[in-house]
Structure formats: C-alpha cells, structure tokens
N, C-alpha and C positions, 0 to 999 in steps of 0.2 A: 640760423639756429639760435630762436633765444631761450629762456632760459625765464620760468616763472617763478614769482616769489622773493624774498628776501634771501640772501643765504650771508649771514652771521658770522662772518669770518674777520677773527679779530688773533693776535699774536698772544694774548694774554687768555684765552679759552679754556688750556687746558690746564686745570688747576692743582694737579696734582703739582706739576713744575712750578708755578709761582709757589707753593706751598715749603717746596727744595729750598728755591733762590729766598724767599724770606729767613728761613729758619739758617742756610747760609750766610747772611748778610748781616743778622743777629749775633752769631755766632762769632764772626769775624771780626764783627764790629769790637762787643765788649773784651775778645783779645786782645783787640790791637790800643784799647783804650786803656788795657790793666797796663801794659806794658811800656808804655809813654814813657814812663815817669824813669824809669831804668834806662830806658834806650838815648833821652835826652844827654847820661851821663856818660856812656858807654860807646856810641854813637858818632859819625862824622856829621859836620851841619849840614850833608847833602841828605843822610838817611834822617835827619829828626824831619827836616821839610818834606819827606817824601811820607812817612810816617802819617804825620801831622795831615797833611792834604790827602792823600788816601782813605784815614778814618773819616775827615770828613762828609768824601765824598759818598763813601756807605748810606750813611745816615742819613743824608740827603737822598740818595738811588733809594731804599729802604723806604722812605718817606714819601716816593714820588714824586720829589721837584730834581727833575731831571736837569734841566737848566743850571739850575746850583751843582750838581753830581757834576757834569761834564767841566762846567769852568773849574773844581777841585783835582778832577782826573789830568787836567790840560796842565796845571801846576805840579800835580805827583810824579809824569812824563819829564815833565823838566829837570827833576831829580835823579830819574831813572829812568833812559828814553827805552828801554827793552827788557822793563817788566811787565811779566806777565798778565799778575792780576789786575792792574791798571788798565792792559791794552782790551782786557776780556768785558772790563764796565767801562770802559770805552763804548765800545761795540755794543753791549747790552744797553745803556744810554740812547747812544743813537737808533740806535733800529724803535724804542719805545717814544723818542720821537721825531719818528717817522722819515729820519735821515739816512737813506740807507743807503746812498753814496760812502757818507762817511764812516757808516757801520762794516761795511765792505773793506774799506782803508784798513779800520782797526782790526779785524779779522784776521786780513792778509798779515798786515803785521807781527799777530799773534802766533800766525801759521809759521814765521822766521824763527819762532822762538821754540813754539811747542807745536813741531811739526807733523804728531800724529793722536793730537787730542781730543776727547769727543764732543769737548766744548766749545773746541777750535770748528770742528765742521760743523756743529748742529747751528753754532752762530751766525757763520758765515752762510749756511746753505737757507735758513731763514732770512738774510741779507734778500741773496739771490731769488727769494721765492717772491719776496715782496716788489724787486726790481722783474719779474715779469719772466726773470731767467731760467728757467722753469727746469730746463733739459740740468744746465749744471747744478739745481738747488739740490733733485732727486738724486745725483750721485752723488755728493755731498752727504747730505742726508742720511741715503744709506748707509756710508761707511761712520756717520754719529751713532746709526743705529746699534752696529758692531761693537761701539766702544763702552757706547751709555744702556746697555740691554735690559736693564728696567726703567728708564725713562720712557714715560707716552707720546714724549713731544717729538724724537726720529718721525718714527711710525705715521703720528698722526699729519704733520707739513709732508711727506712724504705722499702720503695720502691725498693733498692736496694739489700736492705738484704733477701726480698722474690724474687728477682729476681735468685739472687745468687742461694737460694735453690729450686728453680725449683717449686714456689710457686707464679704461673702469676697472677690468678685473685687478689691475695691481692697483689702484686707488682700492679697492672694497677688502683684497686682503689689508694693504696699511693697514686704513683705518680699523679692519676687527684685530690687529695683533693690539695700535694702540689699547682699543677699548677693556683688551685681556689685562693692561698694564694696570689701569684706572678706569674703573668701570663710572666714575663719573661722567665720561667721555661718550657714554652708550646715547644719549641723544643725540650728537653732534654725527656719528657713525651712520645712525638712522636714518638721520636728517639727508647728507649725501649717497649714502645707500638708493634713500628715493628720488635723488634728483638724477641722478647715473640711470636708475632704472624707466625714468621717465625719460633720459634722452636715446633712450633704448627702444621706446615705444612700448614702453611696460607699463600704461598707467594706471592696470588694477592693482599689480604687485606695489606701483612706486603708492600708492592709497595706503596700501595696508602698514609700510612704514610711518609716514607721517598722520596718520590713525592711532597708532601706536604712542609716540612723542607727544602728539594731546593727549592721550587717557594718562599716560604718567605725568606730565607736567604743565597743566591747560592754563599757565598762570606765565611763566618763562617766555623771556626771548625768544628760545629756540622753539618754543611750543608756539605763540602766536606766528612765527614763520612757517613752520610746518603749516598749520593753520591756514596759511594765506594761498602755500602752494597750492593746500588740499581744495579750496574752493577753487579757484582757478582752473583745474584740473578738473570740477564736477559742471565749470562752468563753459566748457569749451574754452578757454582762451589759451593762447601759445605765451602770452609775456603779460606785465603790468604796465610796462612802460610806454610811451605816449605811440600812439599809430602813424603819427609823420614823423619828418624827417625833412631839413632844410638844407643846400648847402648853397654860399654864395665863393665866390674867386674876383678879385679884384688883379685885373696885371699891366703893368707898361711894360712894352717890347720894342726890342731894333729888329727891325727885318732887315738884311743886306738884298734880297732880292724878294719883292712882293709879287705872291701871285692868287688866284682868287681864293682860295680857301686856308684858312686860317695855316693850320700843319699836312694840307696835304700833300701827296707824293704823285699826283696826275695833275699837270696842266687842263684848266676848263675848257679847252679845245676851239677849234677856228686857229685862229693867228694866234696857238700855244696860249694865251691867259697871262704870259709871263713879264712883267716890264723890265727884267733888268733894273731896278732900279731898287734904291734902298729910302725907307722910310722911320716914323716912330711909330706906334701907335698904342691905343688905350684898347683895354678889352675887358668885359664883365662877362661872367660866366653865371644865370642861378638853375639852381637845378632840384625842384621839391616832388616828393613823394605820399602819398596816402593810403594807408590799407584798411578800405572801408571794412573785410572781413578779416578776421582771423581766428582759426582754432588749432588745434594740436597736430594737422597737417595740414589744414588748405588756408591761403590767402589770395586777396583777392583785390585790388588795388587799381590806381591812375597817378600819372606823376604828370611834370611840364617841367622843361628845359627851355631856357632861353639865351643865347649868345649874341653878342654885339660886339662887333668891333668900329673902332674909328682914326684911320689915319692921319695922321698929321697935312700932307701936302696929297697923298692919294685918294681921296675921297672917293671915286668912282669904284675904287676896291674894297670901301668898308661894306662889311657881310655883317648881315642879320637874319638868326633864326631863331621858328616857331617848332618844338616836337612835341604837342601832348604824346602821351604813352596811355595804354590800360594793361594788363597784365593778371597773370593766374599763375599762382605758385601752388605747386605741392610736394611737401616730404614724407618720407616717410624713413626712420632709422638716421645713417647716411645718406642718404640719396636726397637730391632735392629737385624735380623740376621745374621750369619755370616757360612761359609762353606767353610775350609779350609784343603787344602792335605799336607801331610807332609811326603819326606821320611828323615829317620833315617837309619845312616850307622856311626855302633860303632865298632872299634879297640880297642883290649885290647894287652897289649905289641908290639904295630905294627903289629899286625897280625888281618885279618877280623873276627870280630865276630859276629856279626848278624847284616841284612840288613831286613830293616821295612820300608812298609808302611801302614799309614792311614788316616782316612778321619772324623772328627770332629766335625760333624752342631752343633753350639749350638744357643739357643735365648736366650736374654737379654731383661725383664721388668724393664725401670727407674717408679718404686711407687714413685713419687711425692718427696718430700723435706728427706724422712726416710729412703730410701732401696733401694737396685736392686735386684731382682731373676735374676738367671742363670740355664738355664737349657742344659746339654750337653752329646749330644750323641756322645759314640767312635767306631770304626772300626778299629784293625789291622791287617796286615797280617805281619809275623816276623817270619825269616827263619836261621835260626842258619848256622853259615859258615864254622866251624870246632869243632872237638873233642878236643877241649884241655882241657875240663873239662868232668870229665867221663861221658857217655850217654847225654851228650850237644845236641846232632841232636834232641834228642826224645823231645827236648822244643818246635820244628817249630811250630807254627798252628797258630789260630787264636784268638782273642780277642775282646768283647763284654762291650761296659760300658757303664752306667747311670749313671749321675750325675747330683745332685741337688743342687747348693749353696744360701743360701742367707744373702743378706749384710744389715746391719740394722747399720744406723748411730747416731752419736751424736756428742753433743758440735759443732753444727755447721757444719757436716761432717769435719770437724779435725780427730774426730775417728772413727770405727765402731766396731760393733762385726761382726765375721761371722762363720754361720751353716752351714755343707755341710754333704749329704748323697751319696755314691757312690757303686753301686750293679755294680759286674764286674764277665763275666766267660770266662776263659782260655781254649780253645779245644785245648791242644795239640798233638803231632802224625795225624795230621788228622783226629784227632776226635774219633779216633777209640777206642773201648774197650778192654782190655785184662787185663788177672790177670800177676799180675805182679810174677817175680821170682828171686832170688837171683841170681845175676849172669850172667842173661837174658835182652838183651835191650828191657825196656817196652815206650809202648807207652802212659799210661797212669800213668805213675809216678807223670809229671806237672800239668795234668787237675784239675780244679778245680770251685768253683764258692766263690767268695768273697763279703763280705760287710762293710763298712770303714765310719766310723761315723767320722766326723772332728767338731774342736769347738778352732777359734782363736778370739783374739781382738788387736785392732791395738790403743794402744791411742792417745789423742791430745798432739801434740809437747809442750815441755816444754824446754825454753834455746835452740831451735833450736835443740833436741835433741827426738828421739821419739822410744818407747818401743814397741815390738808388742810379744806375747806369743801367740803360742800354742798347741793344741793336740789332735792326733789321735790315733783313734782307730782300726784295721784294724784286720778280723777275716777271715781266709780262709779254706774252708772246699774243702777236695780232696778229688778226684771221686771213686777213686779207691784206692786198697792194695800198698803198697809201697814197693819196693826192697829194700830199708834199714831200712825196719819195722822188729821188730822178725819174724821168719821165712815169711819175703814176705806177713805175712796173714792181716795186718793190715792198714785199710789207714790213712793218715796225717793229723791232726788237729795243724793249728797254730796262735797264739793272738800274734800279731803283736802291741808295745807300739811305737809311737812317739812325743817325746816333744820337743819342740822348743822357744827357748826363744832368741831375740836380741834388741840392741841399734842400733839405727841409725842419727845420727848426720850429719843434714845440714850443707855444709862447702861453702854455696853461689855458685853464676855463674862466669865463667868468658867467655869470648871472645864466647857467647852464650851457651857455653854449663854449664849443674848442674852436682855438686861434692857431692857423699856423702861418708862417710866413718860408717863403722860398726864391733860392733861386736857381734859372735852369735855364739850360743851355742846349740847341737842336741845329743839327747839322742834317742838309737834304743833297742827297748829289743825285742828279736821273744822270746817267748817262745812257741816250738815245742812240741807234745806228741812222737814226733820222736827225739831221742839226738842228734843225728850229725846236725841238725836243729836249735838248743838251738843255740842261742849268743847275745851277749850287746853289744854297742857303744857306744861311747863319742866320739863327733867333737866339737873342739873348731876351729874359724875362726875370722880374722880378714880379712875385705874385703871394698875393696875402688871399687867406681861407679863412673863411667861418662854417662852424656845421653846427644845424639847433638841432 
C-alpha cells in the first residue's frame, strides 16, 4: 500500500499554536527581564543563576537557535532540577530539534511534577507521535485535548496518529474538530481527508479535495502537494517513488552440524545429507525487485534472488541459487492479492541439484489499525538432477501447501506478535505407492503429509536496536515404510524443533539506501523415530543489510 504524492507533515504547521508559544515566550521573556534587577537583591545565588539562564534561554528558543536555548535550559536545571518551566523548553527544544528521545526524557519528567497538564501531554504525545508510537501518542493526545480545548494542535497530531494507523474516520473527525479551532488548518484537513479517501479507493471524492486546496491556494506547499497527488491520481500511478527495490545481506556463520540446505529442517535424503560435522562459513544473500506496471490497483512486476554460500573446510556442501520470479498484484481497499511464479535452481558443490518450479496466490486482509491476515497457497514441481546423495532421484514430485499467518500489532505497530499454521503434502516418485525395501530404490520413502505451527514476536525498537524471537513446530508424518526403517517394515515419523532468536540494530541511511547490522542465533532439533534421521543444530550469525 503506497501512498502518492508529498504529504507536508511538519510539527510547526499549525500556526495558530506557534502564534500562542511566541506571544508566550515574549511575554515571559520581558517579565523575567523587568524583574532581574530586584531578584538579584532579594534572591539566593541559586535563584539569580536560574533566573539569569532561563531568560536566556527564551530568547534564544523565541529566536530559533535551539542549540543556544537547550545548553541555557541544561544550566537553569542545575539550579532547579524539578522546575517546571525549564523541563516544558526542554522538551519543546528537543522535539524542534528533532531529538525526541530526549524530548521524551523531559516530558516524563515534567509529568513528575505536573502530573495532569495539557502541556505535559500534548508534549510528550508529539514526542511519541514523531518516534513512531502512534497507539500511545493518540491517548496522550486525547486527554491534551481535554485539558487545552481550544488549542488545534490535540486535535490535529491526533488526527495524524489515527491516520498513521489506518484508523480514517477518527483521523477525519480530528482533523475537522482541529480545523473548527483555526480554520487556517482547513488545507492541511483537506489535504488528508483526500489521501484517507484515496486509500479508500475513493479517487473521485479524494479529487474533489485536492481540487479544492489548488483553487484556494495554487501557489503553497500544501497546494503544489495536492497538486502532485492530483496528477498522479489522473495519471494512473499508485506512488512516485522509484519502481525497484534492492536488497543485499552479507553474513559469517558457525554451523555445529552442516547439512545441505542453508536453514533447512529435512535432511536432502539418501544417506540423510547430514555430516555431523561443524563448520564456518560465508554467505551472501541479493534479492531485487521491478514493477514494470503500476496504477491504483494492479501491478505487475519480476524480481531475482540469488544465494551463495561457502564453507570453510566443507566445500561439497556450499549451495548456490538461481530464483527469477514474475508476479501480478492487485488491491483493492484492504485487500491485496498477489500471484507469483518462481523457478528455483539449486547447486550443491557446483554441481546441479534440483530445479523447481512454483506458483504461490496468496491474499492479504489489512484489519484496520491491529493486524494483517495472510493467507497462502503453494504449488511445486521439484525435480532432483543427480544421485549424489543415495536414492536423491526418488524426492522428484510434487508439493501442496496451506498457509495461514496472522500478524497482530502493538505499541503503535513498532511491534507485533505473529501466528502461522501451515498443512503441506509431499508426493514424491510421482505419487506413486510401494513398499519400500532395503536396498531397493523406493518411491515412496519421501511422501509425506506435514503440519508446522509457528509463534514469533518482533518488539518495538529500543536504542535503535530491535529483538525478534521465535518458534516452530513442524510435525511430519510419512506415507509409507522406510528403507532405513528395521527391516524396511516401518514408516517415519519426525518432530521437527526450530528456535530463533536475533538483534537487529539500525545503523541510519546514507546516500539513500538503509543499513542494518544483526545478530542471530537458530537452534534445529529433528527428532526422527528413524536414527539416521536424529540431528541438532546450532547457527550462530552475524549479518549486515542494505536495502536501495
């Protein structure tokens, strides 16, 4: 879901409030300046120095050199660590430049002192709005709204906070209580009015808003934004922003036992795939995207993924793949389909080892401000290319999956949990039946029908730094007797554990593209009713991202 056009979103907009805080700041200023000269005499030297660096810092804040304002505020605290007005242009300081860690601080702070003020929440929930915190900015907010009832500024970040979480009709009341406050505000109101009703799929209605916003002010900011959406919009396009999309992974890993596929949880079959044995290795991950078409519900695209790995002392085990993809999206409202082919063509020590393709429809429901469902169907066809692992050929066949995930957010979608259910069955050999025999290439060693309970949570970043855990459960029941069962009579039952725990740490943008750096840690237990089946893993990884 993107999102076309500009949208002008700046803390200083709505100018009825900067209009308050100047005339404030003026005001306070030349009191505290008449009264110097008395308080000097009257006075402990902790109040003249608090005095003294507090006017300062007015005049500086007043003036816009924030910098100056804060290192005077940082002095007037020293004087007085639990005044008020200090801790409030503190806050107002930071947040204007753009430090809203430390605006937060001073907030909280102010919140110890004056525990139900509306300057204390409208501060602090613009803190929150700007870190991304969406769900706590809006109550916040709200109750500034309660306290400051003719201020525009509740109303209208309020407005913005339910905008954010995909929550219009209270985003489009906000916004028309602010524009009641200060009708200055009526373009800005408009302005998201039409972009709320264009992700609505209203793009006649959302027209006639930014229609509107040019014929009153075809010279403004907010009017050449409108402007931009409105061609966009006549132009068929979904977004302005660039049609690809690039991402690279760079990682070194310990594997304590190597087996052929990077993170998988099935041995490559023959003599299980598995060495027992612990290695280092390197691995590059790139993975680019293109959508030759797009308009306001369909796109139309090709991407290529390519993986490499390479061991240190295991080289017969380094894997290398090919997947072009092409793919067909459509939305409409929430809903989004999507129906994409993919083949897969994997080398294990330079040599072909199986070539795959399949086919993927899944839909995607955006529920409102809390969740997405995903639902996704699989199709493979995957044809094994040589015997280098014993009875390798007898895996060719086909493959069948159901998957259900769903994502359920919080703190503002900063984090989510997520549930997934996945029922999958393997026809190998062509499907065919037969008992299997020691010794005899069976056909039905692979088949199988599986069912995989997953359960992760991703939390909200802390220090630019962010934790995500989790685990699977993966239970596979085979069709038939197994040739490495006691005497062939027996078929394979295996519980498959996977645990997953990593950090990941924002390292900022530069020259447009995002850095992250991580690391992560994967635990594989199979435990087989078959022995040569049995094995555990441990992968430790450290792994650096770029995305253009």
């Amino acid at each position: 879901m993107c999102l076309v056009g500009k949208e002008p979103v700046a803390i200083l907009i709505p100018l009825s409030g900067e209009r308050w805080t100047a005339i404030k700041s003026v005001v306070l200023t030349l009191s505290l300046s008449l009264g110097l000269a008395d308080l000097a005499w009257s006075e402990p030297a902790s109040n003249e120095r608090y005095e003294l660096s507090f006017s300062k810092a007015i005049v500086a804040f007043s003036a816009g050199r924030y910098e100056e304002a804060d290192g005077h505020l940082k002095e007037a605290l020293i004087a007085k660590s639990d005044d008020p007005e200090a801790l409030y242009y503190v806050g107002e300081t930071a947040v204007r430049m753009k430090r809203y860690d430390r605006a937060v601080e001073a907030f909280t702070d102010l919140r110890r002192v004056e525990a139900d003020s509306g300057r204390m929440f409208l501060g602090l929930g613009l803190a929150y709005y700007h870190q991304g915190r969406y769900q706590d900015a809006g109550d916040l907010l709200r109750r500034a709204g309660e306290r400051l009832p003719e201020n525009p500024l509740p109303p209208y970040y309020r407005g913005l906070t339910s905008y954010a979480l995909g929550v219009y009709d209270d985003a489009v009341n906000a916004f028309e209580q602010a524009r009641q406050l200060d009708r200055n505000l009526s373009p800005w109101v408009q302005y998201y009015r039409g972009v709320m009703l264009y992700r609505q799929s209203k793009a006649d209605e959302a027209l006639q808003e930014f229609d509107s916003i040019q014929a009153g002010q075809p010279s403004s900011d907010i009017g050449l934004a409108a402007r931009d959406f409105a061609v966009n919009i006549r132009q068929g396009a979904t977004q302005t922003t660039k049609a690809w999309n690039l991402d690279l992974s760079l990682s070194h890993q310990y594997d304590s036992n190597v087996t052929l596929l990077p993170l998988g949880t099935q041995p490559p079959g023959g003599q299980t795939g598995i060495t027992s044995k612990a290695d280092y290795l390197n691995a590059m991950t790139l993975r680019g995207e293109f959508r030759a078409l797009q308009t306001e519900q369909w796109t139309v695209g090709a991407g290529y993924g390519f993986y490499q790995n390479f061991h240190q002392r295991l080289n017969a085990f380094d894997v290398q793949s090919h997947a072009p993809t092409a793919f067909v999206q459509y939305h409409s409202g929430p809903l989004t389909l999507r129906l994409p082919y993919v083949f897969d063509g994997v080398s294990v020590g330079r040599e072909a080892y199986v070539r795959a393709h399949a086919v993927r429809p899944s839909a995607m429901l955006e529920e409102g401000a809390w969740g997405v469902s995903v639902l996704e169907l699989g199709y493979q066809d995957k044809q094994f290319q040589n015997d280098r692992f014993a009875f390798n050929s007898t895996r060719s066949g086909k493959n069948w999956r159901l998957n259900l995930t769903q994502y359920a957010y919080f703190a503002g979608r900063s984090g989510y949990v997520r549930l997934g259910y996945t029922y999958d069955v393997d026809a190998t050999g062509g499907g065919s039946v037969s008992q299997a025999t020691p010794g005899v290439l069976s056909n039905s060693d692979w088949a199988y029908h599986g069912h995989r309970f997953s359960a992760g949570v991703t939390f909200p970043p802390v220090l630019s730094t962010q934790l995500t855990a989790s685990f699977d459960y993966y239970r596979q029941n085979y069709d038939n007797a197994n040739a490495f069962s006691a005497g062939g009579a027996f078929s394979r039952h295996d519980n498959i554990y996977l645990g997953f725990v990593g950090l990941t740490r924002d390292l900022g943008r530069w020259s447009g593209a995002q850095f992250t750096g991580s690391l992560e840690y994967t635990y594989i237990r199979d435990e087989a009713d078959i022995q040569v089946f049995n094995y555990a893993r441990n992968i430790v990884a450290a792994v650096f991202r770029a995305g253009f």
